[in-house]
C-alpha positions as CSV (number, residue, x, y, z in Angstrom):
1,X,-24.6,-9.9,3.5
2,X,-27.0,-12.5,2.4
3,X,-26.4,-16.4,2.5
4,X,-24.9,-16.6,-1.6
5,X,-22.5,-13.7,-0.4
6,X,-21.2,-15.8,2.8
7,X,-20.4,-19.3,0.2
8,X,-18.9,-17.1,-2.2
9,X,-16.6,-15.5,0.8
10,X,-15.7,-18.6,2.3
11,X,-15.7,-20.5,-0.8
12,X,-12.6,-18.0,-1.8
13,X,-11.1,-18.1,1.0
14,X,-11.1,-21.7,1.9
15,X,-9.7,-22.3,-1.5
16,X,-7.0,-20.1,-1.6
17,X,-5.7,-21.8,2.0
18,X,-5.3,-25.3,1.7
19,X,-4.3,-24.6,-2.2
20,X,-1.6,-22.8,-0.7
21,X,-1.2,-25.8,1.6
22,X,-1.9,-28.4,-0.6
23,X,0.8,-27.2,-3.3
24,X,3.6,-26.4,-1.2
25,X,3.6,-28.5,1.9
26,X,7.1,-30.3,2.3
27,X,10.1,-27.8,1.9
28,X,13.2,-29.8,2.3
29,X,15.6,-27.0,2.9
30,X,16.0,-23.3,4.2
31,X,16.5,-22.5,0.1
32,X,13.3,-24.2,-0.8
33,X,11.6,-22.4,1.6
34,X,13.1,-19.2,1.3
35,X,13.8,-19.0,-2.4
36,X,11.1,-21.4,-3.8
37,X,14.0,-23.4,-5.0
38,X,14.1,-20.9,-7.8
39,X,11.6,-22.4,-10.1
40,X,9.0,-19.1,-10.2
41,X,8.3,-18.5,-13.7
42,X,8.8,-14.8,-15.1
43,X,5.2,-14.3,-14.7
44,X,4.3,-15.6,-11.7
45,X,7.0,-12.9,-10.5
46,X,5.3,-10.7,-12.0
47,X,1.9,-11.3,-10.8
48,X,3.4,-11.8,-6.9
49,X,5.6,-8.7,-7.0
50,X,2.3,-6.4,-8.2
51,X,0.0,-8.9,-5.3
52,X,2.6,-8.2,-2.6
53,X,2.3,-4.3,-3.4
54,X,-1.6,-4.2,-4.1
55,X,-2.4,-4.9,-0.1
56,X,-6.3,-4.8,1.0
57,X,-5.3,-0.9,2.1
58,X,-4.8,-0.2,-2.1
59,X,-8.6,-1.3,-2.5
60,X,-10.1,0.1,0.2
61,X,-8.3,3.7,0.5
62,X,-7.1,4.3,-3.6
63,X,-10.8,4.5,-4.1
64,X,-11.4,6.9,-1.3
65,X,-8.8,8.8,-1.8
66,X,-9.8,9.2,-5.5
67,X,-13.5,10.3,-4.7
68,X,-11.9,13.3,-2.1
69,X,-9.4,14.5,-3.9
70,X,-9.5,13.2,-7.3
71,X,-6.8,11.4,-9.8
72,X,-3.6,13.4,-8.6
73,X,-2.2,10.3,-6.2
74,X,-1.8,8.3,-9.5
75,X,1.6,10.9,-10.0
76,X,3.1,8.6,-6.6
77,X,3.5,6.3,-9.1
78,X,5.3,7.5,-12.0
79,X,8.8,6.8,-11.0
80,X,8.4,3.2,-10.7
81,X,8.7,2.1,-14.1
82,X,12.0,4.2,-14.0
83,X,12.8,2.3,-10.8
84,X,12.2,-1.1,-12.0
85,X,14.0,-1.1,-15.3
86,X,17.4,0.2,-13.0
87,X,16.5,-2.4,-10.5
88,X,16.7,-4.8,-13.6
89,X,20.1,-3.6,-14.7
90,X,21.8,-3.3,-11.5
91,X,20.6,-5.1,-8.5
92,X,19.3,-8.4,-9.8
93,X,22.3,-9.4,-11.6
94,X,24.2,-8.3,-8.1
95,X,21.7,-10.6,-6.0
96,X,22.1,-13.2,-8.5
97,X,26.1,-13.2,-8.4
98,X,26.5,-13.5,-4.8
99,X,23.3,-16.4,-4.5
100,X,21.8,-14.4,-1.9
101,X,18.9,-15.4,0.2
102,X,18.1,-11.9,1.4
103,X,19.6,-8.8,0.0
104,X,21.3,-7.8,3.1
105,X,22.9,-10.5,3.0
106,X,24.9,-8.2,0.1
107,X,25.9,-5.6,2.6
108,X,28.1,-7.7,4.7
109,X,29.9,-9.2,1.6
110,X,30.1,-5.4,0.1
111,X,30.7,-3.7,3.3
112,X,30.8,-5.8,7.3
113,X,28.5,-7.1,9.4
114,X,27.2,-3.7,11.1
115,X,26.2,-2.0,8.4
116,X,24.5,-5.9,7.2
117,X,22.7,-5.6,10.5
118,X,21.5,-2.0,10.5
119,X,19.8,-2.8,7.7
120,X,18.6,-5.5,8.2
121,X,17.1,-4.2,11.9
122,X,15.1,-0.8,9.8
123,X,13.7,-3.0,7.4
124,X,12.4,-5.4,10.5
125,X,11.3,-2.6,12.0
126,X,9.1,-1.0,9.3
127,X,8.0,-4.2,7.6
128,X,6.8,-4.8,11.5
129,X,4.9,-2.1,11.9
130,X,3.5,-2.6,7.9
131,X,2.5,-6.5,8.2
132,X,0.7,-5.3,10.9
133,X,-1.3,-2.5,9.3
134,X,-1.5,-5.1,6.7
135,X,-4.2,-6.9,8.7
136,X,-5.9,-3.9,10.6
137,X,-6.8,-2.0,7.8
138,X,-9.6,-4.8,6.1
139,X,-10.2,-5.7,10.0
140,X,-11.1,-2.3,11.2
141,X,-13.0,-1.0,8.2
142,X,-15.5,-4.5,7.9
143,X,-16.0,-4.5,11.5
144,X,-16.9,-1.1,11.5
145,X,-19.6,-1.6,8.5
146,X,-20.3,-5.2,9.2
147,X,-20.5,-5.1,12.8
148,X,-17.8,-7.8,13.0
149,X,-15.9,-8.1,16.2
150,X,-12.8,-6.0,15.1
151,X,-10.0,-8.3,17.3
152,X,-11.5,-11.9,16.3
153,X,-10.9,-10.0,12.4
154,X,-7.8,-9.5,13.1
155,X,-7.0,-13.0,14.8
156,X,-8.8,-15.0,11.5
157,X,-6.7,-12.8,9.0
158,X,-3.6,-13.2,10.3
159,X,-4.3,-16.9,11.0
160,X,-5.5,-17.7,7.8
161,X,-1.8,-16.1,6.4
162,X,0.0,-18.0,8.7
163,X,-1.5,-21.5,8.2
164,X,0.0,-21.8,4.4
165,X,3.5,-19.4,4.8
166,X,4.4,-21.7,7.8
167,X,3.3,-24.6,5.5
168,X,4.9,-23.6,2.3
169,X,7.1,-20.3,3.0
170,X,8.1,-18.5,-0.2
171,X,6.4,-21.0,-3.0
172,X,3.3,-21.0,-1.1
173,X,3.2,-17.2,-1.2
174,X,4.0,-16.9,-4.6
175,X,1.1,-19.9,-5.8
176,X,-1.5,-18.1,-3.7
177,X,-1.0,-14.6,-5.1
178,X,-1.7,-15.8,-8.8
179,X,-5.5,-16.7,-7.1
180,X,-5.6,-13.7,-5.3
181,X,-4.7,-11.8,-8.4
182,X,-7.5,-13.1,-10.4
183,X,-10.2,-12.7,-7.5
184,X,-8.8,-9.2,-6.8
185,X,-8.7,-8.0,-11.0
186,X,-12.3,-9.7,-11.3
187,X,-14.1,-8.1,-8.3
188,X,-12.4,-4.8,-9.6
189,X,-13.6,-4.8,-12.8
190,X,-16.9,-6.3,-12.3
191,X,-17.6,-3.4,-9.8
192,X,-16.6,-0.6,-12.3
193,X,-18.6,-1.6,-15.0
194,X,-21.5,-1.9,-12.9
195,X,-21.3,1.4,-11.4
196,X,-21.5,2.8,-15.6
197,X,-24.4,0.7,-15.5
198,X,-26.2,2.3,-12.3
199,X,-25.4,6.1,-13.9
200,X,-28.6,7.5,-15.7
201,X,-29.5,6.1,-18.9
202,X,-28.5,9.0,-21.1
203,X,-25.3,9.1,-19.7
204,X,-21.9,8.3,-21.6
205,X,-18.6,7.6,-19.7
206,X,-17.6,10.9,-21.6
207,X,-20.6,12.9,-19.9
208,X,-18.8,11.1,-16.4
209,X,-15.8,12.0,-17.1
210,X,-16.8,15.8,-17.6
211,X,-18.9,15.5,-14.4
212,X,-15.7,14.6,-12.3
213,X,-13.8,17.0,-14.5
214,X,-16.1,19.9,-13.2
215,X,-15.7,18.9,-10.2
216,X,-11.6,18.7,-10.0
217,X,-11.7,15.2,-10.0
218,X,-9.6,14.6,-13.4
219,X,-6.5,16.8,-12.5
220,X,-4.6,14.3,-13.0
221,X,-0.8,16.0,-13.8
222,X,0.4,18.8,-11.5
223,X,3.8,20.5,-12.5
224,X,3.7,22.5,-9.5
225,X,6.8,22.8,-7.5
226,X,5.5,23.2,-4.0
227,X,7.2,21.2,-1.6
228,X,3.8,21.2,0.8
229,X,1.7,19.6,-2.2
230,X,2.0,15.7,-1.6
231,X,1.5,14.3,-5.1
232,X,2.7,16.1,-8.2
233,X,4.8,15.2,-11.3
234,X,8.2,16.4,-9.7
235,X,7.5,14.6,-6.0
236,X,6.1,11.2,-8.3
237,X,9.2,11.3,-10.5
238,X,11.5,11.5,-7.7
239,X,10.4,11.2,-4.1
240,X,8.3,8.1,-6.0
241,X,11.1,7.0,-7.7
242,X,13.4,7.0,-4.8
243,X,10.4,5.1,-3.1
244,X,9.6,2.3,-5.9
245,X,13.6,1.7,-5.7
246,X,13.8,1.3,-2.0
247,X,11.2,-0.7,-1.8
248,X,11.5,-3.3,-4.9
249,X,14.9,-3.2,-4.5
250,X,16.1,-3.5,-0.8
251,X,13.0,-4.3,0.8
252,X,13.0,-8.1,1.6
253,X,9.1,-8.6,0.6
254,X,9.9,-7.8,-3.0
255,X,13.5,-9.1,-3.5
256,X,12.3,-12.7,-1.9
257,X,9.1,-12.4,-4.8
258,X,12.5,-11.9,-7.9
259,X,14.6,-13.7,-6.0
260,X,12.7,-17.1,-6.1
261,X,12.4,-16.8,-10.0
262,X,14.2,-19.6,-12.1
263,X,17.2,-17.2,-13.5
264,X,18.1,-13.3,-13.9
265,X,15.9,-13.4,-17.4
266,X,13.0,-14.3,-15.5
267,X,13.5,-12.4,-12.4
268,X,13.6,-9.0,-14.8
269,X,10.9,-10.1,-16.9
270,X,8.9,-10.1,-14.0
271,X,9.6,-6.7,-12.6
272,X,9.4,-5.3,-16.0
273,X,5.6,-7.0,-16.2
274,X,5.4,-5.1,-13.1
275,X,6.9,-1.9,-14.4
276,X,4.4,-1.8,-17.4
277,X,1.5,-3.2,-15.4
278,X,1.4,-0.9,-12.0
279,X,0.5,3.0,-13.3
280,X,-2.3,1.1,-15.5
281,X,-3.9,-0.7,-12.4
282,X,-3.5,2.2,-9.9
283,X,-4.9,4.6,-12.7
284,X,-8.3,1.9,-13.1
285,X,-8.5,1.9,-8.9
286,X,-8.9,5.4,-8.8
287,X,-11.2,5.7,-11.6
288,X,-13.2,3.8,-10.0
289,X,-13.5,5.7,-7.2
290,X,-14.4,8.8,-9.4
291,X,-16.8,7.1,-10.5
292,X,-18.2,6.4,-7.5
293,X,-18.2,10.4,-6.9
294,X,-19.9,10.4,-10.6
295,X,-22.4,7.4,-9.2
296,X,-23.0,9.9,-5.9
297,X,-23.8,13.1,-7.8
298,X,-27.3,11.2,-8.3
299,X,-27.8,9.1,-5.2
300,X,-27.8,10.2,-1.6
301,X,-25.1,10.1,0.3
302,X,-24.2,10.4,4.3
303,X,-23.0,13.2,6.0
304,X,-20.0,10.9,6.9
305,X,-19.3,7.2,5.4
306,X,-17.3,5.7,8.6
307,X,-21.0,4.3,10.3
308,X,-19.4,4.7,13.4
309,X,-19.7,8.2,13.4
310,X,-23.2,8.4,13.4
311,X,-23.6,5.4,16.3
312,X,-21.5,8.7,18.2
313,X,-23.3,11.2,17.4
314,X,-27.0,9.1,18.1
315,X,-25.8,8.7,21.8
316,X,-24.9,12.4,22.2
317,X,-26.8,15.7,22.9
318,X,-25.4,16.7,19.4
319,X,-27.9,14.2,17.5
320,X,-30.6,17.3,16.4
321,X,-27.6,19.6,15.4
322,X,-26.6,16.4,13.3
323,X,-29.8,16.1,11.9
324,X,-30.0,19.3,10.8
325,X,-27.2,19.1,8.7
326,X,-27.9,15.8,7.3
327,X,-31.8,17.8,5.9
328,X,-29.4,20.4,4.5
329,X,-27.2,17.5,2.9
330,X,-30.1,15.6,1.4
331,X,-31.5,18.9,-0.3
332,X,-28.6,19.9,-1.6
333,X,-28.3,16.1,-3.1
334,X,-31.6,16.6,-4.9
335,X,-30.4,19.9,-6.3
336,X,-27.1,18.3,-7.5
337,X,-29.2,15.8,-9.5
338,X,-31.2,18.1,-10.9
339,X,-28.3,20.3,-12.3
340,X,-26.2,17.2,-13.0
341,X,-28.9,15.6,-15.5
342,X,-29.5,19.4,-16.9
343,X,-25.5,19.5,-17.4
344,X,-25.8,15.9,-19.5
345,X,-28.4,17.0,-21.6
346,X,-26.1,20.3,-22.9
347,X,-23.7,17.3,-23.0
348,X,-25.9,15.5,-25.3
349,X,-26.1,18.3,-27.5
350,X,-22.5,19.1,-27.6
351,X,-22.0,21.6,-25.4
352,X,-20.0,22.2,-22.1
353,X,-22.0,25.1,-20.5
354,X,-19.9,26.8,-18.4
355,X,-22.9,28.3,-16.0
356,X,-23.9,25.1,-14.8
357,X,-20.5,23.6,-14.3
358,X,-20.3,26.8,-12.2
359,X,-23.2,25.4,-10.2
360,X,-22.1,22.3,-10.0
361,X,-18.4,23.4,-8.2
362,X,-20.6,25.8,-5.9
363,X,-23.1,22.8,-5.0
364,X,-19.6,20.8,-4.2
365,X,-18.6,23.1,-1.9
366,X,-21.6,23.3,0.0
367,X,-21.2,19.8,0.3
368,X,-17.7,19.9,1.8
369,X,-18.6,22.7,4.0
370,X,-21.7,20.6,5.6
371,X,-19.1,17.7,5.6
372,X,-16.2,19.8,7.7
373,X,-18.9,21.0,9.8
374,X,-20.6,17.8,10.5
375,X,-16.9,16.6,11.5
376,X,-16.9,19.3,13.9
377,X,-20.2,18.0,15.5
378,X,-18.5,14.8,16.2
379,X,-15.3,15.3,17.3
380,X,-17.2,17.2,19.7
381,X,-19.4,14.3,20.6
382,X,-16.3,12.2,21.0
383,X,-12.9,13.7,20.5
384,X,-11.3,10.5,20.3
385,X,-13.8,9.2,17.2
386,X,-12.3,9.5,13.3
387,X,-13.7,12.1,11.4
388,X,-11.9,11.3,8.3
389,X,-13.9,8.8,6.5
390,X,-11.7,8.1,3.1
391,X,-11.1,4.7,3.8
392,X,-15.0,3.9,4.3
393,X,-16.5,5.4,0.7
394,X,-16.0,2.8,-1.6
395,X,-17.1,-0.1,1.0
396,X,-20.4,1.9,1.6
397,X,-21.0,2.1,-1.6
398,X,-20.3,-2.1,-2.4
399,X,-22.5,-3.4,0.9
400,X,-25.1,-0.7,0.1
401,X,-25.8,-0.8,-4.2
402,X,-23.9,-3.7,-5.2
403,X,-25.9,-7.3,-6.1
404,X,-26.2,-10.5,-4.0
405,X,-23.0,-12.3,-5.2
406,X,-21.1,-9.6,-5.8
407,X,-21.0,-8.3,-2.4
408,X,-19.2,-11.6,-1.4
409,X,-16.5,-11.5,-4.4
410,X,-15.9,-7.9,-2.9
411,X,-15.2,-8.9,0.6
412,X,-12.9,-11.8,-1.0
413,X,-11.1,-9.0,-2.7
414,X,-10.3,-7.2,-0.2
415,X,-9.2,-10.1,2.5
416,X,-7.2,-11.6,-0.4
417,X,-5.2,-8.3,-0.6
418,X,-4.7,-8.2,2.9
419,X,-3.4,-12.2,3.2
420,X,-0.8,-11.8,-0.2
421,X,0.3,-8.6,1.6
422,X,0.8,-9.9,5.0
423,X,1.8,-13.2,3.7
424,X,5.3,-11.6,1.8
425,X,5.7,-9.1,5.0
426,X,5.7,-12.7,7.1
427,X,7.8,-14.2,4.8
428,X,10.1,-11.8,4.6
429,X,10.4,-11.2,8.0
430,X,11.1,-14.8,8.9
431,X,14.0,-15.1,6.1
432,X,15.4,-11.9,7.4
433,X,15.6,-12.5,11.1
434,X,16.4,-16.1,10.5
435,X,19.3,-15.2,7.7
436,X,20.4,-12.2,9.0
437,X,20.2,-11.9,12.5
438,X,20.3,-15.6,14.0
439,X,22.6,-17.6,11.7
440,X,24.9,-14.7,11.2
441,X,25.3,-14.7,14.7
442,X,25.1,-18.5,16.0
443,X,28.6,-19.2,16.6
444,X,28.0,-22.9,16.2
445,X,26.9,-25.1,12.7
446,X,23.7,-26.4,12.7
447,X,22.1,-28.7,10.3
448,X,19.7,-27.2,6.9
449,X,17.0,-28.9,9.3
450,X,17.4,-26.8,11.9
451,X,17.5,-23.6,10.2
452,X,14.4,-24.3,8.1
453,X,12.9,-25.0,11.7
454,X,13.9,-21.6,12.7
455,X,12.6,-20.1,9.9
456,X,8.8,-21.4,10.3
457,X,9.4,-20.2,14.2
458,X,9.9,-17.0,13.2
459,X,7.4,-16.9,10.6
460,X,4.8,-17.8,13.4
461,X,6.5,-15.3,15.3
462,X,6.5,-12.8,13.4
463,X,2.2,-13.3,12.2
464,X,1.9,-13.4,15.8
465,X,3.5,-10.0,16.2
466,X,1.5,-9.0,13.9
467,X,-1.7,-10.0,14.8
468,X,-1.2,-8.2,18.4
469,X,-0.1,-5.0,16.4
470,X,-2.8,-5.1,14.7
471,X,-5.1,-5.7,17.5
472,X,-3.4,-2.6,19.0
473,X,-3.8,-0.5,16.1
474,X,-4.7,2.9,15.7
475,X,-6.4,4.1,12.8
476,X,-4.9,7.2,10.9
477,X,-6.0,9.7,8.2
478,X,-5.7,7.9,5.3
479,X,-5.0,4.1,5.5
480,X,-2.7,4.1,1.9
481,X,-0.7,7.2,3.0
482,X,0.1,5.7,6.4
483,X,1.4,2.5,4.6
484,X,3.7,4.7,2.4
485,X,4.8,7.2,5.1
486,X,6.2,4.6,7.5
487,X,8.2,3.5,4.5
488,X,9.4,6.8,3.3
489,X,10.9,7.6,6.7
490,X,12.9,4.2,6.3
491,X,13.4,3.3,3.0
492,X,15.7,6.6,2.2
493,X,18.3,5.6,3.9
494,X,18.3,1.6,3.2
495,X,18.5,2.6,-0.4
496,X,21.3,4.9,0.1
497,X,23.6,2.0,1.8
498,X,22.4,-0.2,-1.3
499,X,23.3,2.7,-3.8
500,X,26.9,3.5,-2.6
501,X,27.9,-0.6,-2.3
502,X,26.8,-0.8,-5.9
503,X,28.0,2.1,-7.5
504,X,30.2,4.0,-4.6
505,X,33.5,1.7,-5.0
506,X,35.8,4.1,-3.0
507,X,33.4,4.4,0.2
508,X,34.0,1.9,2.7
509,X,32.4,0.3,5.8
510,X,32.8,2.7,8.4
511,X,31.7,5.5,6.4
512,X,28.9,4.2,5.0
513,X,28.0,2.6,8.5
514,X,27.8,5.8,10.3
515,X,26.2,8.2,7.4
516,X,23.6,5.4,7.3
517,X,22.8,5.8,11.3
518,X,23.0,10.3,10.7
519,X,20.9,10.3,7.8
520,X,18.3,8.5,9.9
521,X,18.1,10.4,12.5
522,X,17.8,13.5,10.4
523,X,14.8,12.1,8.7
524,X,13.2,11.4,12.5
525,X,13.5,15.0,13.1
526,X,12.6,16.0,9.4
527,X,9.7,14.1,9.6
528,X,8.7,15.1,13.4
529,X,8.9,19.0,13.0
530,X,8.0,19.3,8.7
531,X,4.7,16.4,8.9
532,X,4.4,15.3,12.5
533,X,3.2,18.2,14.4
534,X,1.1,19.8,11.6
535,X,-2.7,18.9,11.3
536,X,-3.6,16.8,7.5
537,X,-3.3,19.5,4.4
538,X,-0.9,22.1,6.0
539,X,2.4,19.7,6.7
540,X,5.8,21.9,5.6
541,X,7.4,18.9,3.4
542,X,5.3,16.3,1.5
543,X,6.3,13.0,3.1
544,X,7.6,11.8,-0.2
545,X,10.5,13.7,-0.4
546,X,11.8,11.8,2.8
547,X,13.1,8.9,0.4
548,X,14.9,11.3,-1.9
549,X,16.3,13.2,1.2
550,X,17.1,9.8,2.9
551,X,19.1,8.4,0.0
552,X,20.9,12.0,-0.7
553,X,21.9,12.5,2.7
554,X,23.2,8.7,3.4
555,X,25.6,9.1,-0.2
556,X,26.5,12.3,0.4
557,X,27.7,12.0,4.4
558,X,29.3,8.8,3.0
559,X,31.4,10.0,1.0
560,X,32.3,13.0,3.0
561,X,33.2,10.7,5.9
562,X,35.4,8.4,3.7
563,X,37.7,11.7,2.5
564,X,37.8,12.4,6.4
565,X,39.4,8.8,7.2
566,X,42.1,7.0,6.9
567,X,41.6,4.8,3.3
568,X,41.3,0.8,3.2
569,X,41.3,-1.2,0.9
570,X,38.0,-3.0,0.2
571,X,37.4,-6.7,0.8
572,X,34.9,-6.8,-1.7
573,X,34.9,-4.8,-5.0
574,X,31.3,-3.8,-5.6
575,X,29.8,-4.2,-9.1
């Protein structure tokens, strides 16, 4: 970090703050703060919905994750564009009718109270724990390769978030995202074209792509049917699907981002930009991290990328065994340069020769074997340390090749992910608790002023929340995949309450009430004894399949409990 890299850090930052500030101070009303006064245009929808999404995690793990285990997690994603266009047809014009502020709010007026609340409480609950994780992620992985102090991270993050959604609530979220958009989509693409610039000279992003694809790193499509693979076409197209609709459509963060735009038009033009936009961007993210593996078959590269790691194994008796591996490592780098510049020149001329991409697999797993061994030296160093170092690739390579300047718009990048994505999970957690949980249940009136006062309390109370979670934090596998499993295990059975009011007319309250609290228990002990208890790459049930199970189970116990009871007649007809 050099001095240019700190003002172009703080420059961003700073900016993005008291613009938030500065453009949305003043909301007269719990609607105006809440629902922006519905004035969003269709594409600043757009561009908040895909900012809310794309949290600091997405740029620092998507890249990781790409440069282990190549293109495949792109295939989580192909069921949103199926989501969003239903979520156009169906639940915005619902929303819409009933003037919502939050879409629980739906659920009493479909069904009662209880089943409004139970809602309500999972998503508290997950978007909780999510805001949270939100902030740690960025916090954890600079202090760990910057040396900052990881709880005064955490503190300025979540600060930084609270000082304009307290100010401005959901218009100040939505005006800061279109800035964090543009720093996040430049930093992004400045980075990937300078990595094709820092490849050999002879070497065409064709040649690249052949290296990765040598190496496994293109597979971008599996059709396979195994329930234990995480990512394939089938688990994408539905336990994705199921995921995308959960979350755009019931989960507050995303419905307040439509819900604030000036009419139903807008509000679906925006999750269509979404729809068409997502796959595209998540595609680019991890193509950049394969190019990073590409950028690595000719540079050196540690034993493990999470620095603390080797701090560990320096203070322990292990330090020569270490060292020994890391001579083996930077050998067998040399060797994989040779072979990959040999493999370009048959390239060159034309020619894919199979020997050498033979070599070239065999060199990569001699890497990975010196890389599961070296992991073995430092859990036994420190059992408690974090071996897997996914989340730590594609910052070691930024701090450590990119130029002055650069390094800064990075950083920027990746704490304006984290502040749009805690910023909606704030907001949406203050405009559920206050909507939901406290005016529902005030059995006195109080004035619009007093409930837009209760809604900034909660937003503070919520960012502080969230700020001591994340101070608590612990860090796990993958950052991207924990994000996306503590939603699966909800989301399921939110969207399955959602799906029967809307399309389910016959199924009433009770019913729905009671397969909603079943169906999430199963998916606690679904979870607990098919992922839980089995170590990363041998779990029984990808964790995807939880929202499809979630949503089944929920409309299927619902109406099975509605033909075991007495029939009422519905207050509300559902659309």
């Amino acid at each position: 970090m050099q001095i240019f890299d700190w003002i172009i850090l703080l420059t961003t930052l700073l900016f993005i703050v008291i613009y938030g500030v500065w453009k949305t101070k003043g909301s007269k009303n719990v609607e105006d703060f809440i629902l922006g006064n519905n004035e969003t245009p269709w594409h600043v929808v757009g561009l908040s919905v895909m900012a809310t999404q794309a949290s600091a995690i997405t740029f620092l793990s998507t890249p990781g994750q790409a440069y282990h285990d190549g293109m495949g997690f792109v295939q989580f994603y192909f069921g949103l564009p199926i989501a969003m266009v239903l979520i156009c047809a169906t639940f915005i014009p619902i929303y819409h009718k009933y003037k919502v502020y939050t879409a629980y709010e739906y659920l009493e007026k479909r069904f009662d109270l209880k089943t409004r609340s139970l809602a309500a409480v999972l998503f508290l609950v997950q978007r909780g724990l999510g805001t949270g994780l939100t902030i740690y992620a960025p916090a954890i992985i600079l202090s760990a390769i910057l040396g900052w102090n990881l709880t005064y991270m955490n503190i300025f993050i979540g600060i930084s978030v609270i000082i304009y959604t307290f100010s401005g609530g959901t218009k100040a979220v939505n005006v800061t995202q279109k800035q964090q958009m543009f720093v996040i989509m430049l930093g992004m693409f400045s980075t990937f074209f300078l990595i094709l610039h820092y490849l050999p000279n002879d070497m065409t992003f064709s040649s690249a792509l052949h290296i990765a694809g040598a190496n496994d790193k293109m597979n971008i499509v599996d059709f396979s049917f195994d329930p234990e693979q995480k990512y394939t076409f089938w688990s994408g197209i539905t336990g994705g699907f199921f995921l995308a609709l959960a979350y755009f459509g019931t989960d507050q963060s995303q419905v307040g981002r439509y819900l604030s735009g000036k009419s139903v038009r807008e509000s679906q033009m925006g999750l269509i930009m979404n729809g068409l936009l997502k796959v595209p961007m998540q595609f680019f993210i991890l193509l950049t991290g394969v190019m990073v593996f590409v950028f690595f078959q000719f540079n050196p590269v540690p034993l493990n990328f999470n620095p603390n790691n080797k701090t560990v194994i320096e203070n322990s008796k292990y330090k020569k065994e270490y060292q020994a591996l890391e001579n083996k490592l930077n050998a067998l780098s040399e060797d994989k340069k040779v072979i990959n510049l040999l493999y370009i020149d048959q390239l060159n001329q034309d020619y894919d020769n199979p020997t050498l991409r033979k070599e070239l697999v065999a060199l990569s797993n001699k890497e990975k074997d010196l890389r599961d061994r070296a992991k073995d030296i430092i859990t036994k160093a420190d059992p408690d340390s974090e071996t897997n170092d996914k989340d730590y690739v594609f910052f070691h390579f930024v701090l450590n090749y990119l130029p002055k300047g650069l390094i800064g718009l990075l950083l920027a990048v990746i704490l304006s992910a984290a502040m749009s994505s805690t910023a909606s999970g704030l907001s949406a957690l203050a405009s559920t608790t206050a909507i939901d949980i406290y005016k529902r249940n005030l059995k006195t009136e109080k004035s619009e002023t007093h409930y837009l006062n209760a809604t900034k309390f909660f937003t503070l109370m919520w960012g502080v929340i969230a700020i001591l979670f994340a101070c608590i934090g612990t860090l796990f596998e993958n950052l991207i995949q924990l994000v996306n499993i503590i939603g699966s295990i909800f989301y399921g059975t939110v969207l399955g309450i959602f799906l029967v009011g809307f399309y389910i007319k016959k199924v009433q309250s009770q019913a729905v009430f009671y397969s909603a609290v079943i169906s999430q228990i199963t998916i606690f002990i679904i979870y607990y004894f098919a992922i839980f208890i089995y170590p990363s790459g041998e779990e029984k049930l990808g964790y995807l399949w939880l929202n499809f199970i979630g949503a089944l189970l929920t409309i299927v116990l619902s109406i099975v409990i509605q033909m075991l009871v007495p029939k009422k007649e519905i207050a509300v007809e559902s659309e």
